[in-house]
C-alpha positions in Angstrom: 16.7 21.7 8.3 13.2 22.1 7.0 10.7 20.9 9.6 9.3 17.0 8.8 5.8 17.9 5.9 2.4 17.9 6.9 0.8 16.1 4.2 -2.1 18.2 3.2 -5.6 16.1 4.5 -8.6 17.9 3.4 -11.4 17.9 5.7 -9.0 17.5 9.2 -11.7 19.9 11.4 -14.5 17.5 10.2 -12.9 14.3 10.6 -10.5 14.5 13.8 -12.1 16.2 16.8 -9.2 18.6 19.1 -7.1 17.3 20.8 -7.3 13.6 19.3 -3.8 13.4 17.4 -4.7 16.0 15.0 -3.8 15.1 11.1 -1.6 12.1 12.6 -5.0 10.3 13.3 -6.8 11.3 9.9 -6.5 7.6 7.9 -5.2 9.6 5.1 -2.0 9.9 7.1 -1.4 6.8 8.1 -3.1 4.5 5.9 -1.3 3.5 2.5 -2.3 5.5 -0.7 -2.1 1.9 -2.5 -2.0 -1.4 -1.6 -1.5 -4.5 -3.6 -4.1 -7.0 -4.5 -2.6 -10.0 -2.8 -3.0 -7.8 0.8 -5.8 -5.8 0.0 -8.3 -9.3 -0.5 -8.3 -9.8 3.3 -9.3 -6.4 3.8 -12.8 -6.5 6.2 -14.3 -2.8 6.3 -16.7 -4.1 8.7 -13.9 -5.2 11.7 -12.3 -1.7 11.1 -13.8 0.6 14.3 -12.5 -1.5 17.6 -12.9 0.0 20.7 -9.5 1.2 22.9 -6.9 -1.8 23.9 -7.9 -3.7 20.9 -5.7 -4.4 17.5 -5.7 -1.9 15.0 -3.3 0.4 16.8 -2.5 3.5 15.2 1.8 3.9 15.7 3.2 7.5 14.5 7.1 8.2 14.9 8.3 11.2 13.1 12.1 12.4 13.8 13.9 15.1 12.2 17.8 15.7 12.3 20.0 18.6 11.9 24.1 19.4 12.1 24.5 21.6 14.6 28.6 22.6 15.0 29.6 19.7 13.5 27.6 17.3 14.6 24.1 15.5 13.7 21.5 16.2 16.2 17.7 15.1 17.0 15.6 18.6 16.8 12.3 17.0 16.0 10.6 14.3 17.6 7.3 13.0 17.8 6.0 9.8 18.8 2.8 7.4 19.6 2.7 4.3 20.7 3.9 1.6 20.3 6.2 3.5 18.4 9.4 4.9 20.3 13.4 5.8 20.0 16.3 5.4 22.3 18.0 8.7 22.6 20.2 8.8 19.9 24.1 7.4 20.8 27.5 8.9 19.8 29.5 5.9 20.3 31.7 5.4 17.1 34.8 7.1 18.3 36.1 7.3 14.5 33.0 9.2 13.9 32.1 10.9 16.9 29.8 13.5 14.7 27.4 10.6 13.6 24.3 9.8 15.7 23.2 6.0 16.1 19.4 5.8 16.8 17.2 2.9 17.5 13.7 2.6 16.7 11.7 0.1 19.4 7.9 -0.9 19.6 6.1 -1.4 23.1 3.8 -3.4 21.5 6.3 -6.1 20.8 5.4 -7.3 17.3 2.6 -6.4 14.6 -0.7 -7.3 15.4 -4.1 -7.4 12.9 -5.2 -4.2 11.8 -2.2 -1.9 12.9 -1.3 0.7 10.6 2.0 2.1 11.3 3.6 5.4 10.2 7.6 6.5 10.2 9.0 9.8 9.0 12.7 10.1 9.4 14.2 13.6 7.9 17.8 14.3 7.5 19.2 17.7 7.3 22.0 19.4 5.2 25.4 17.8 5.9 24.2 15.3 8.6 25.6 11.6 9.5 23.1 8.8 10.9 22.7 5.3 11.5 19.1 4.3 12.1 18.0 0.8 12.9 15.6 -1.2 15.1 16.6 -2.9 18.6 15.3 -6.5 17.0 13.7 -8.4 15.1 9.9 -7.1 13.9 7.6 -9.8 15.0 4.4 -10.0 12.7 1.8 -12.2 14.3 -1.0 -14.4 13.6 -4.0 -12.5 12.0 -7.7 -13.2 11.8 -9.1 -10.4 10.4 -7.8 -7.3 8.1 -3.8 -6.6 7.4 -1.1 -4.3 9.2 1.1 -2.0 7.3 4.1 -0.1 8.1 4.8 2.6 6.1 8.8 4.4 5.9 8.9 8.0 4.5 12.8 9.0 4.9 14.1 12.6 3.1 18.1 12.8 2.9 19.0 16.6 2.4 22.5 17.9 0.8 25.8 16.1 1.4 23.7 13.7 3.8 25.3 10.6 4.9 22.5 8.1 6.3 22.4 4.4 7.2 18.9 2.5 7.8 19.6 -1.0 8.6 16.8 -2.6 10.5 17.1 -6.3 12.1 15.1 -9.0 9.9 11.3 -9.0 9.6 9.9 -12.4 10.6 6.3 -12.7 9.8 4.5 -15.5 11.8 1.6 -18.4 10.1 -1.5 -16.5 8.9 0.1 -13.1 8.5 -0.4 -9.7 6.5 2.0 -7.5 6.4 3.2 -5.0 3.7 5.4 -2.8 4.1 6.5 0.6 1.8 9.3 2.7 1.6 9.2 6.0 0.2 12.8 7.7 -0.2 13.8 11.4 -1.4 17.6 11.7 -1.4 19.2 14.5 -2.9 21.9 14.0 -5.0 24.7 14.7 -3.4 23.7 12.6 -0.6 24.5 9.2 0.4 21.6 6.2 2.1 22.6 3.1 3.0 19.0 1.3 2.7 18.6 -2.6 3.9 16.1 -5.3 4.5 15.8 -9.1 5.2 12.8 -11.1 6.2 13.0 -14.7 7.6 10.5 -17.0 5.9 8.9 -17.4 9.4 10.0 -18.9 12.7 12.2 -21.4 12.0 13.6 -22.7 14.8 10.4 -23.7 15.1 10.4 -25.6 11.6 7.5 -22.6 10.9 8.0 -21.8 7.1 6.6 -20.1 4.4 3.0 -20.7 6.4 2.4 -16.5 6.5 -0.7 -15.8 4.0 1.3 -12.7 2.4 4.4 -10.4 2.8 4.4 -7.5 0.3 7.3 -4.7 0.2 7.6 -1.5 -2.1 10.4 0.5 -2.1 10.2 3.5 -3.9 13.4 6.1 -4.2 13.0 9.7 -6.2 14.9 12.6 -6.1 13.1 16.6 -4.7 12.2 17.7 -8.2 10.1 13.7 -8.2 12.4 11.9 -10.8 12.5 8.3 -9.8 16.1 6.7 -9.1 15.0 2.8 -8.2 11.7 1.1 -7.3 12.0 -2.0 -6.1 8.5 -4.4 -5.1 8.4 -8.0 -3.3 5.5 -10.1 -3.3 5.2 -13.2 -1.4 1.9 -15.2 -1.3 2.6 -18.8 -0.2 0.4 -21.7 -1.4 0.4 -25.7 -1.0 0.8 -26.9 -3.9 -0.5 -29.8 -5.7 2.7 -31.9 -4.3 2.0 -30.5 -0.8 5.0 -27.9 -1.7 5.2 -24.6 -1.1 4.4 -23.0 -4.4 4.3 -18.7 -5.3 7.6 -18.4 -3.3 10.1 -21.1 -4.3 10.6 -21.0 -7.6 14.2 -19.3 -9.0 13.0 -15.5 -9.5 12.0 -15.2 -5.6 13.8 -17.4 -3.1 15.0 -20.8 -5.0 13.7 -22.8 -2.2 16.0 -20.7 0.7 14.4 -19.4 4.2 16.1 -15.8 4.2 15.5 -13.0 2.1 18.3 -10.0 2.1 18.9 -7.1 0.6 20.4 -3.7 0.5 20.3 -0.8 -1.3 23.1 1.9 -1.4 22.4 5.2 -3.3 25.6 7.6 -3.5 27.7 10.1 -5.8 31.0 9.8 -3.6 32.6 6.7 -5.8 31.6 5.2 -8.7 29.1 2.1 -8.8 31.3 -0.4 -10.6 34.0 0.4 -7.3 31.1 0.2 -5.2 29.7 -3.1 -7.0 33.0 -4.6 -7.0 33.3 -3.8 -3.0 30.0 -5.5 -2.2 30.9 -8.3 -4.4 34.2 -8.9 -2.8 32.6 -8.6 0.8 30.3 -10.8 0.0 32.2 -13.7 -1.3 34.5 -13.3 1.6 31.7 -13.4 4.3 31.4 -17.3 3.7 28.2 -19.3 4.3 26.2 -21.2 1.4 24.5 -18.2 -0.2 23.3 -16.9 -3.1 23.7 -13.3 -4.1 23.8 -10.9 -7.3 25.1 -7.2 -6.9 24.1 -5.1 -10.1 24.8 -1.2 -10.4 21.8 1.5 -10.5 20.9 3.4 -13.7 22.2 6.7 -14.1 25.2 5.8 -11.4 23.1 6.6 -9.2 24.5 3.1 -6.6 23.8 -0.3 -6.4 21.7 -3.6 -4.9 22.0 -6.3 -3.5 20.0 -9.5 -3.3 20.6 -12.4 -1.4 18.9 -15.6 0.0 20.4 -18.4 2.3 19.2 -21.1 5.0 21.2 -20.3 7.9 20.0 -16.7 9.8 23.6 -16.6 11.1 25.4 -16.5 7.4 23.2 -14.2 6.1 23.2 -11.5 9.1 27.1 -12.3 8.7 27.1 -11.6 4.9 24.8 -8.0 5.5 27.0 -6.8 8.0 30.3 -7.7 6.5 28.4 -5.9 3.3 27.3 -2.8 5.1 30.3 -2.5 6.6 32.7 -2.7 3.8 30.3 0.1 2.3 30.6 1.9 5.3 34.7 2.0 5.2 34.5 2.8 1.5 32.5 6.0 1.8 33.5 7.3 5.4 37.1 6.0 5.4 36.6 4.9 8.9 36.4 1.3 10.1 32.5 0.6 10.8 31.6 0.0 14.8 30.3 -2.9 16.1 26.9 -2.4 17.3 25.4 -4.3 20.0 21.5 -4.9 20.9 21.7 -7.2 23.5 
């Protein structure tokens, strides 16, 4: 495979002293080219240089995969903390050329001011499942925002899976997060994410100050196949509501946020609508859900919202799954994180 880009950063000699991280550290790397109003206003330029140990951590994982006789392999890997992987698994024994990867944090959640970075490049021909070891844990901010940025490439007759557990951002949070996809289009990417209106079991809702998300998905010559954006900027209303977030067009009043995003030339999208429909219904639990097919054939998405974490995480991996068996012809595994 083609080794993971090096964005081009003019002025790295004058900006990033040797051995420092290189490019990686240059804020042009990691910080986002754009970022909405609603997160940008608690912007403070004046907080931004803290000294080492305090928030504002710079997190960089790049990994790069190839098929090598017959089956997809890690051969590039960088990482800085608090980003890190598990060495990739080969547990599915129906699929026993298809790596299953976990991406961890040391730091244990997102703090104020940390700016996060993941490149994730798939080879010709290769099969991998990518998702995170829990839940991502945005807490309480004070000053500034944190972003975590997502840059994955799928490469010729690629079959990928990113599923990462639920994003639960914590009272008085920032947080956006963008997703920058080039799949080629004989490839296949299973793309999903849910976010819990807070911590609930703590009766903790809605109270986060703003939870943006862009997903953006183009082919290698730059034509764009789906962009997709969430904004969330909760508010008391005049009633002592919740207002900016309840309302029928966001989450109709629900706690949990799903969806997933499946972009593939291997069956049509009406079959593949129809199976995520069917899966769906089937997985039970008081939800609400739409499944709508992709311009151009190019897939389908899915958008849920419910109340109880347990329904929904049933309902995305009885979704994923069905997907899964669909495309691969093999049963999905059962993955554990405990």
């Amino acid at each position: 495979m083609s080794p993971l880009p090096r964005p081009p950063v003019s002025g790295d000699a004058g900006r990033t002293a040797p051995g420092t991280g290189g490019y990686r550290l240059d804020p042009a790397f990691y910080e986002p080219g754009r970022v909405p109003a609603e997160v940008r206003r608690h912007t403070e330029e004046e907080w931004r240089n803290l000294p080492v140990g305090s928030p504002g951590k710079v997190g960089i994982l790049q990994l790069g995969f190839a098929c090598n006789r017959g089956r997809t392999e890690l051969v590039q890997h960088y990482q800085k903390s608090p980003l890190q992987i598990m060495h990739p698994l080969y547990f599915n024994q129906l699929r026993p050329d298809m790596a299953y990867t976990y991406l961890m944090s040391s730091g244990g959640g997102i703090l104020q001011g940390d700016r996060l970075r993941t490149d994730l490049g798939f080879g010709p021909g290769t099969s991998a499942h990518i998702t995170t070891q829990t839940q991502t844990r945005v807490y309480r901010m004070d000053h500034d925002y944190a972003s975590a940025l997502m840059n994955i490439t799928v490469e010729e007759g690629g079959y990928v899976e990113y599923l990462p557990e639920p994003v639960v951002p914590f009272a008085a949070s920032r947080y956006y997060q963008q997703t920058s996809v080039v799949i080629d289009e004989s490839a296949t990417l299973l793309l999903g994410d849910t976010m819990y209106a807070g911590r609930l079991a703590r009766g903790e809702r809605h109270a986060y100050d703003v939870y943006a998300s862009d997903l953006e998905v183009r082919r290698p010559d730059g034509r764009l196949v789906a962009l997709d954006r969430v904004r969330l900027s909760p508010g008391a209303g005049a009633d002592g509501a919740i207002s900016g977030v309840g309302g029928l067009g966001v989450l109709a009043n629900h706690d949990v946020l799903a969806m997933l995003y499946v972009f593939t030339p291997l069956v049509p999208a009406a079959q593949l609508a129809d199976t995520l429909h069917r899966a769906l219904t089937e997985s039970g639990g008081d939800l609400i859900f739409g499944v709508s097919t992709l311009p151009g054939d190019a897939g389908v998405w899915m958008r849920l919202v419910g109340n109880d974490t347990v329904a929904v995480a049933a309902a995305n991996t009885a979704a994923a799954s069905a997907v899964h068996e669909l495309l691969t012809g093999k049963r999905a595994p059962v993955i554990r994180k405990s």
